[in-house]
ZADO-1210 file (C-alpha; in nm, 4 decimals, padded with zeros to 6 digits):
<atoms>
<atom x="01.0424" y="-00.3396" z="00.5452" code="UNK" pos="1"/>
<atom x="00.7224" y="-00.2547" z="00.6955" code="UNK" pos="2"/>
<atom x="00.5792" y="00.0677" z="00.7016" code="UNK" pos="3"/>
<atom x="00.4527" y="00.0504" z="01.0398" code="UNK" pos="4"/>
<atom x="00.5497" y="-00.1419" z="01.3473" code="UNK" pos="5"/>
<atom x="00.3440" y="-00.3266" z="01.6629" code="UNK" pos="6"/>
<atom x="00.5124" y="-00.0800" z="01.9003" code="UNK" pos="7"/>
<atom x="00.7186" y="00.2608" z="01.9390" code="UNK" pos="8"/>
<atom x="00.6541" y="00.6166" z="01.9870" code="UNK" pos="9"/>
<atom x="00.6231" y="00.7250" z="01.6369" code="UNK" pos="10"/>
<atom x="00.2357" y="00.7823" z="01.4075" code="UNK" pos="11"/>
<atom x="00.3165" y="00.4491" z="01.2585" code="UNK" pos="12"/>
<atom x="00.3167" y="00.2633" z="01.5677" code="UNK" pos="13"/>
<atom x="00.0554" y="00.0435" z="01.7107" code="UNK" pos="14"/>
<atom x="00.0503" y="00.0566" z="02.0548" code="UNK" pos="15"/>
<atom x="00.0250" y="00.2549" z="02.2042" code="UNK" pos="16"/>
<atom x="-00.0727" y="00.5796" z="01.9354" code="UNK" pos="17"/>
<atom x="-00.3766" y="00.3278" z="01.7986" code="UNK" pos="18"/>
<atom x="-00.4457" y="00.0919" z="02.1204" code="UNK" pos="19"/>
<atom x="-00.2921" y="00.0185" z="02.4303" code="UNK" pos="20"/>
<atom x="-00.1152" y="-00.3515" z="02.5285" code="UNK" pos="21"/>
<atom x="-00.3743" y="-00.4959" z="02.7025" code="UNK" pos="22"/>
<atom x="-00.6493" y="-00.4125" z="02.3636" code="UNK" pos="23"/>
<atom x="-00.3681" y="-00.5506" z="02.1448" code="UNK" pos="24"/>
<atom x="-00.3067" y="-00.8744" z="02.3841" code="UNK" pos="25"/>
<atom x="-00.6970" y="-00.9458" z="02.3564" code="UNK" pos="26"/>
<atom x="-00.7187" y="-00.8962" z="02.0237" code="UNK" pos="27"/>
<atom x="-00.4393" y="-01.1457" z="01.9148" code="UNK" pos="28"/>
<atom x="-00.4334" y="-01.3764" z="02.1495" code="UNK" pos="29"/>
<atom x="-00.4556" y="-01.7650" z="02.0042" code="UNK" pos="30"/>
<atom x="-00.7077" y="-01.9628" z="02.1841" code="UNK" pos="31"/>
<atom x="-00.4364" y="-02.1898" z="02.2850" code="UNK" pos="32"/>
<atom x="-00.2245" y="-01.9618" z="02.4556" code="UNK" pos="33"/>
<atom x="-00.4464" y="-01.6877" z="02.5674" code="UNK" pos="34"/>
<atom x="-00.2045" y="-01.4737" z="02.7808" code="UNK" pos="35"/>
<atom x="00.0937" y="-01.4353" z="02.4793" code="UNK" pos="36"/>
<atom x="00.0279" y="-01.2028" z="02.1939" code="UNK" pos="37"/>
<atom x="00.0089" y="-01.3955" z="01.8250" code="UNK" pos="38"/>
<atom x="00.3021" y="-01.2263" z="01.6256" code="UNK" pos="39"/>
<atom x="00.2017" y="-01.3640" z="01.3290" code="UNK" pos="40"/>
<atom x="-00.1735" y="-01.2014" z="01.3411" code="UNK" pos="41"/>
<atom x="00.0065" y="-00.8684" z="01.3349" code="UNK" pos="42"/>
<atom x="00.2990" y="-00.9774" z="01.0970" code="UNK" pos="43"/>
<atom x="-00.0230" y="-01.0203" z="00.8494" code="UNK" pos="44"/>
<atom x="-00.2314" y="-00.6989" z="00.9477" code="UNK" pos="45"/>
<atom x="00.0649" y="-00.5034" z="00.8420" code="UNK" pos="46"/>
<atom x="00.1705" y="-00.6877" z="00.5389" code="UNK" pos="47"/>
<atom x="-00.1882" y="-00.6332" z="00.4409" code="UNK" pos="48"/>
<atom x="-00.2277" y="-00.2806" z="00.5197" code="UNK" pos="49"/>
<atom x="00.1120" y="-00.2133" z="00.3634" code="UNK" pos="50"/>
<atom x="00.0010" y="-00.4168" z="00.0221" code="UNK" pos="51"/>
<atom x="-00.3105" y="-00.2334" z="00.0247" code="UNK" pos="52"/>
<atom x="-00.1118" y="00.0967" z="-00.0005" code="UNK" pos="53"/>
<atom x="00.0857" y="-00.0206" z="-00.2128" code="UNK" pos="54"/>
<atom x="-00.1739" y="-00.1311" z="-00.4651" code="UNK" pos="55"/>
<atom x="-00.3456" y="00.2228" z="-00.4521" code="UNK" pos="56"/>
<atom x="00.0566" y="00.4288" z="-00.4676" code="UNK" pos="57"/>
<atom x="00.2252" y="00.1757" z="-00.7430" code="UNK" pos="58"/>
<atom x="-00.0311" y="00.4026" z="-01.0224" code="UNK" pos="59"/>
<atom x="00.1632" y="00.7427" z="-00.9044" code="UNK" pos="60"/>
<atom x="00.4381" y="00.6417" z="-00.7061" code="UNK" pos="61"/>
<atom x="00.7405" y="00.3720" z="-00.7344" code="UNK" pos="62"/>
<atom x="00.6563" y="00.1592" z="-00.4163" code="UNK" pos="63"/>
<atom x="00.7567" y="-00.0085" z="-00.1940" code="UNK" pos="64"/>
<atom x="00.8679" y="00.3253" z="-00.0651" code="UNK" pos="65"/>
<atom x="01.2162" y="00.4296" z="00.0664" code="UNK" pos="66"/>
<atom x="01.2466" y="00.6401" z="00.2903" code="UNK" pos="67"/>
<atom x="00.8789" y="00.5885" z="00.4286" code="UNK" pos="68"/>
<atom x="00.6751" y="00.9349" z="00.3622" code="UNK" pos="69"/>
<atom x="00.4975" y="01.0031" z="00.7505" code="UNK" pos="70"/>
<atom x="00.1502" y="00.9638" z="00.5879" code="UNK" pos="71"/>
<atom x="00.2529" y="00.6227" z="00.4738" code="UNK" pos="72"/>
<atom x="00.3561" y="00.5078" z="00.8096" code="UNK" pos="73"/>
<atom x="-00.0062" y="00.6420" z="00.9591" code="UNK" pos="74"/>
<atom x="-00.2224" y="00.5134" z="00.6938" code="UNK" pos="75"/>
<atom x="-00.0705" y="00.1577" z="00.7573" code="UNK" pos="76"/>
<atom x="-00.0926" y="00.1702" z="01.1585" code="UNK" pos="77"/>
<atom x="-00.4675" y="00.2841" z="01.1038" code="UNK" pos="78"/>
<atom x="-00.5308" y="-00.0161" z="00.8940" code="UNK" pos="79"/>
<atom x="-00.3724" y="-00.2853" z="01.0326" code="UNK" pos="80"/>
<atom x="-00.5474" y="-00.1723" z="01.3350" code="UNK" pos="81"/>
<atom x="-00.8577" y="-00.2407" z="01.1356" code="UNK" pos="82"/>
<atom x="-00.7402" y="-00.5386" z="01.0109" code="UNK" pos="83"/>
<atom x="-00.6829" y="-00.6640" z="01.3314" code="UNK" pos="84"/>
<atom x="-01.0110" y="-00.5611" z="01.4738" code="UNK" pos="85"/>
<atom x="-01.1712" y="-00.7656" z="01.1454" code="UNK" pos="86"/>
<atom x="-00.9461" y="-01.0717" z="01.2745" code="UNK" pos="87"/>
<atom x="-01.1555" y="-01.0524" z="01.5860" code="UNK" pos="88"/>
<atom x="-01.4658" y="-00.9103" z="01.5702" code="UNK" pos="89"/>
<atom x="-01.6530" y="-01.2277" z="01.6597" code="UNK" pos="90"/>
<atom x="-01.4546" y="-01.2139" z="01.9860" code="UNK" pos="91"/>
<atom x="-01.4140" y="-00.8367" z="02.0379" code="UNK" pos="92"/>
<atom x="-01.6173" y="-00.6264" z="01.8211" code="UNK" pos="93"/>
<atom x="-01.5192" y="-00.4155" z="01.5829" code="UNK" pos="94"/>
<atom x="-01.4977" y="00.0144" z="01.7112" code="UNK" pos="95"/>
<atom x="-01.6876" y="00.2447" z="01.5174" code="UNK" pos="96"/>
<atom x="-01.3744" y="00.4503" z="01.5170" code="UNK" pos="97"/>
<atom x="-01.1665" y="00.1767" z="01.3636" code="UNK" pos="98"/>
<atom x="-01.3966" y="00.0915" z="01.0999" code="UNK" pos="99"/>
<atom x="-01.4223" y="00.5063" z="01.0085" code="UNK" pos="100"/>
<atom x="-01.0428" y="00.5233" z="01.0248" code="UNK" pos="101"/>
<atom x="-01.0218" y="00.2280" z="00.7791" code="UNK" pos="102"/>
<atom x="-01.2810" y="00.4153" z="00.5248" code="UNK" pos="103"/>
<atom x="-01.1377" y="00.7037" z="00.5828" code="UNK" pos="104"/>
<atom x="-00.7829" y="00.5667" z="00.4767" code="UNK" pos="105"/>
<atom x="-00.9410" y="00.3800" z="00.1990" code="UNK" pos="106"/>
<atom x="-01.1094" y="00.7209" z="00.0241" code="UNK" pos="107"/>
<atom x="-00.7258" y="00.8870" z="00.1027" code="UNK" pos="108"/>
<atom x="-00.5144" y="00.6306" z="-00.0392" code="UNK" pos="109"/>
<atom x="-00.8010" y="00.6019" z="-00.3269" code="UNK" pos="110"/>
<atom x="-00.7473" y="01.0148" z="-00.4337" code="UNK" pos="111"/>
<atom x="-00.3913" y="00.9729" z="-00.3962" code="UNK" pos="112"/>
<atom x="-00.3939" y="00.6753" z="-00.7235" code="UNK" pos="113"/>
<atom x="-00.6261" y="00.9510" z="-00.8802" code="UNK" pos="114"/>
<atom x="-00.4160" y="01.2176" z="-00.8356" code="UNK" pos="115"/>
<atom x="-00.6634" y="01.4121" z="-00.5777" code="UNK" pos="116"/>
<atom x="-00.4192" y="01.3626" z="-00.2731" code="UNK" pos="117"/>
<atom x="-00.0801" y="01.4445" z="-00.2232" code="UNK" pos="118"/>
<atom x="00.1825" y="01.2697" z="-00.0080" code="UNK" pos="119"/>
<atom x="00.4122" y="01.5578" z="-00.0107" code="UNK" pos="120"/>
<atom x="00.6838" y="01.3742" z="-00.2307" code="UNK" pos="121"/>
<atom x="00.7545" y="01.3826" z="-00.6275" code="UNK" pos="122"/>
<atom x="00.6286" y="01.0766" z="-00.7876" code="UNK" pos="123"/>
<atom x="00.8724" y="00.9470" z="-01.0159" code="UNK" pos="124"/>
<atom x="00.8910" y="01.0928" z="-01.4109" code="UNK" pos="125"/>
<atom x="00.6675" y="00.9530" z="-01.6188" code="UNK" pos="126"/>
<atom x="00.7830" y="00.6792" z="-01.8356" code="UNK" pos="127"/>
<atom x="00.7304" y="00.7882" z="-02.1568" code="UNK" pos="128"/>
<atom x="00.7374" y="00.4941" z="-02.4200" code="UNK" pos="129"/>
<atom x="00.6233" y="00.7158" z="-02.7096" code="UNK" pos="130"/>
<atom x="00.9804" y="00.8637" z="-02.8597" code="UNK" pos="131"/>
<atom x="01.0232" y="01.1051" z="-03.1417" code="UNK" pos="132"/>
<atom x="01.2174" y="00.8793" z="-03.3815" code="UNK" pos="133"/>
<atom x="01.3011" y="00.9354" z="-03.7495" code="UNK" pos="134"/>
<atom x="01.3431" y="00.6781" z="-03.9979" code="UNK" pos="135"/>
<atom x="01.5328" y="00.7336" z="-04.3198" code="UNK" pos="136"/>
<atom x="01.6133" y="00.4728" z="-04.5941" code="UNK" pos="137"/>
<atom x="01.7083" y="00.4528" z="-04.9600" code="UNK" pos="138"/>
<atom x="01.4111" y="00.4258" z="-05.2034" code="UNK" pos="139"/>
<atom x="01.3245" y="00.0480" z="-05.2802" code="UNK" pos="140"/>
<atom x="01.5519" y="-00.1662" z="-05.5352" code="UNK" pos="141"/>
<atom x="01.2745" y="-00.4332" z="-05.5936" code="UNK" pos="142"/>
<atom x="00.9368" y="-00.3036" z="-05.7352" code="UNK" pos="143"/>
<atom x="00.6523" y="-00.4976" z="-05.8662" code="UNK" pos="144"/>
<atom x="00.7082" y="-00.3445" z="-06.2016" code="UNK" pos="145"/>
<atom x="01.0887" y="-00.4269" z="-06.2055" code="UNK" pos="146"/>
<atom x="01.0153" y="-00.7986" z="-06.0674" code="UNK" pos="147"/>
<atom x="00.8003" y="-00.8794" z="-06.3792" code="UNK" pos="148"/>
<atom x="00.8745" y="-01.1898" z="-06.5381" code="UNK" pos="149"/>
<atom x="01.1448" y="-01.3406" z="-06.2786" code="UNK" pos="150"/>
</atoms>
């Protein structure tokens, strides 16, 4: 599951919170079929953005995450929008404001695997592999000493 989606009304939408059709239609549109937005370039911006998340949240938090925290569902709309600006920016450019919301996302999601930044859920306990164990036995039937000469 995805944590953001191409269209809705919600933060983690695409279009039209981040751009409107018409951006989205030039900025994915294959050179062989220039009036029909390329599902796959966006199936891939998201998967990225959501991986990249994921790679920063797996230190603190058990990902993929379910439900989806808001500020997960933002962070991943702001980046696949970058992403999909990179995708293009020979064609298109790439927006000042993108490219800030991308490192802007990347120094969040970066204090959140540090601990810095919140994202208003528990993490999971800690998995603690150090236990408290005692070990009792009877005292040793062979010896050096009582082996000598066998």
């Amino acid at each position: 599951m995805s944590y953001c989606t191409q269209t809705g009304v919600t933060p983690g939408d695409i279009v039209p919170q981040r751009m409107s059709e018409g951006q989205l239609l030039k900025i994915t549109t294959d050179d062989d079929d220039p009036l029909n937005i390329d599902q796959g370039i966006i199936d891939r911006a998201i998967a990225d953005a959501d991986e990249l998340i994921n790679g920063y949240c797996a230190l603190k938090y058990s990902v993929p995450f379910l439900p989806v925290p808001g500020r997960v569902k933002t962070g991943s709309a702001r980046i696949a929008t970058f992403f999909l600006f990179e995708q293009a920016a020979a064609r298109v450019g790439m927006p000042d404001s993108v490219r800030d919301a991308f490192d802007d996302e990347v120094a969040f999601w970066k204090d959140v695997a540090k601990g810095v930044a919140s994202l208003g859920i528990d993490p999971p306990p800690a998995n603690n592999s150090v236990t408290n164990a005692k070990v009792k036995s009877n005292d040793r039937l062979f010896t050096r000493d009582s082996m000598k000469g066998f």
